[in-house]
C-alpha positions as CSV (number, residue, x, y, z in Angstrom):
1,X,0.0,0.0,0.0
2,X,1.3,3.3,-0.7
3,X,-0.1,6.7,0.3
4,X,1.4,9.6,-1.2
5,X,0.3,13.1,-0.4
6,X,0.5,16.3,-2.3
7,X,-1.0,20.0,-2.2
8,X,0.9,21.6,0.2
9,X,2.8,25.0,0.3
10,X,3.9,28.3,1.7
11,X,0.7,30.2,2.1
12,X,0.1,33.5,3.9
13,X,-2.3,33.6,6.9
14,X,-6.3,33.7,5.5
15,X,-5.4,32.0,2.7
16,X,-6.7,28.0,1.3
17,X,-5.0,25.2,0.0
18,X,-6.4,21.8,-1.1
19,X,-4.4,18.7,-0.1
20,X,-4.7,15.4,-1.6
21,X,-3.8,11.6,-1.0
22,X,-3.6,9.0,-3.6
23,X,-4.0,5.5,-2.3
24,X,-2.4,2.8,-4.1
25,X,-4.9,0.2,-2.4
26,X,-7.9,-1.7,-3.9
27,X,-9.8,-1.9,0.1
28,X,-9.5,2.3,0.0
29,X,-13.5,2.2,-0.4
30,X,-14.4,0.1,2.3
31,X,-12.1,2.2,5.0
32,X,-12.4,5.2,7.1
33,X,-9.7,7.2,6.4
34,X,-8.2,10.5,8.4
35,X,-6.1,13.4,7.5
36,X,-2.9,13.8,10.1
37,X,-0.8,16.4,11.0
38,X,3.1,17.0,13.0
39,X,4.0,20.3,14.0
40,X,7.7,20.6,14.5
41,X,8.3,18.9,18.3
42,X,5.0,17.8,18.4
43,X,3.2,14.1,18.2
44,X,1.4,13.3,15.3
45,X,-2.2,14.6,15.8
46,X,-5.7,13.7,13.9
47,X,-7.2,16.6,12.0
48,X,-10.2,15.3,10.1
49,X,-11.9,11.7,9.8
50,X,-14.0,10.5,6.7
51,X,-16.1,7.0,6.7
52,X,-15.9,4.8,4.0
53,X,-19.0,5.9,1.8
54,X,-17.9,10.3,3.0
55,X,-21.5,9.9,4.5
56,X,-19.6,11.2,8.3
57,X,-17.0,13.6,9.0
58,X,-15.4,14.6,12.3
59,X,-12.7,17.4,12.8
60,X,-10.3,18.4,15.7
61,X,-12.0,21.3,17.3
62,X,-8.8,23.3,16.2
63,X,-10.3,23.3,12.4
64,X,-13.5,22.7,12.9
65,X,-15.6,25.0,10.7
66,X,-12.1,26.0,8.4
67,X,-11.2,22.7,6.8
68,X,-13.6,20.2,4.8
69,X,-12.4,16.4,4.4
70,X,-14.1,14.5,1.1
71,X,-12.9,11.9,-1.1
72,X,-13.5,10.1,-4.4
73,X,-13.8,6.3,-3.9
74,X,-13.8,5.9,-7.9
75,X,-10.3,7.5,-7.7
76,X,-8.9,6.5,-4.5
77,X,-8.3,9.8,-3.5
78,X,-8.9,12.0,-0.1
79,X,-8.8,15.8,0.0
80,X,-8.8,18.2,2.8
81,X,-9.7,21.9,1.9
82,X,-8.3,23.9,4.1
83,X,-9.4,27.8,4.5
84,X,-8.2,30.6,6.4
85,X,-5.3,29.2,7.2
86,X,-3.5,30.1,10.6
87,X,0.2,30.2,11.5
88,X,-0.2,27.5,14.0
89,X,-1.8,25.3,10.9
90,X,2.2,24.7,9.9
91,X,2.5,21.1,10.1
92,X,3.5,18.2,7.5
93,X,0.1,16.6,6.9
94,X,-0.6,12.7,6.4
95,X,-3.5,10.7,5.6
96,X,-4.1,7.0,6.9
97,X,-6.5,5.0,8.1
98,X,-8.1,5.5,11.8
99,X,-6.6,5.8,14.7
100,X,-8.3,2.5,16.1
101,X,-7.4,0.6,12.3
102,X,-4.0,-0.9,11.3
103,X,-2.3,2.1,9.8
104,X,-1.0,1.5,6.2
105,X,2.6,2.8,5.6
106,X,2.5,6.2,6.3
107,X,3.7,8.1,3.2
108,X,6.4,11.5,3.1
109,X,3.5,13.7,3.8
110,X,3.0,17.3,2.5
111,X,4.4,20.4,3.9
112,X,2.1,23.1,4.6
113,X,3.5,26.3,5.7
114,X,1.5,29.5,7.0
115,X,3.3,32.9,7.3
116,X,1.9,35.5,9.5
C-alpha cells in the first residue's frame, strides 16, 4: 500500500489550499480514512476523519468550521480543503487510516507552511 500526499505550500495567513492523497490500495472504499498532521516537536495529531462511503466527518475542534475532508472512492483519493489558514496550521500533513485501524505505511506527507 502506498499513500502519497500532495498540495501543500507556503501560504500567507487567511489563505486556502487543497491537499490530496492518492491510495495505491484496492480496500480504499471500504475504510475510514483520516487526515494527520506533525508540528515541529510535536506528536502526530488527527485533524479530520471520513467514513468509508464520505457519509460522516469529524474534525479536531482546532479546524472545525475552516477545513472540509471528502474523497472520491472511484479515484482513490482524499482531500482536505483547508481555508483561512492560521500560522499555527504549519505542520507536514498525512492521511491514513483511523486511529483504532492498522495504519498503512504512512507516506512522506505534504508540507504546509503559513506565514503570518
Amino acid at each position: 500500500v502506498q499513500l502519497v500526499e500532495s498540495g501543500g505550500g507556503l501560504v500567507q495567513a487567511g489563505g486556502s489550499l487543497i491537499l490530496s492523497c492518492s491510495a495505491s490500495v484496492s480496500t480504499f472504499s471500504i475504510n475510514a480514512m483520516c487526515w494527520y498532521r506533525q508540528a515541529p516537536g510535536k506528536q502526530r495529531e488527527l485533524v479530520a476523519a471520513i467514513t468509508s462511503g464520505g457519509g460522516s466527518t469529524n474534525y479536531a475542534d482546532s479546524v472545525k468550521g475552516r477545513f472540509t475532508i471528502s474523497r472520491d472512492n472511484a479515484k482513490n483519493t482524499l482531500y482536505l480543503q483547508m481555508n483561512s489558514l492560521k500560522p499555527e496550521d504549519t505542520a507536514v500533513y498525512y492521511c491514513n487510516r483511523e486511529p483504532t485501524a492498522r495504519q498503512f505505511n504512512w507516506g512522506q506527507g505534504t508540507q504546509v507552511t503559513v506565514s503570518s
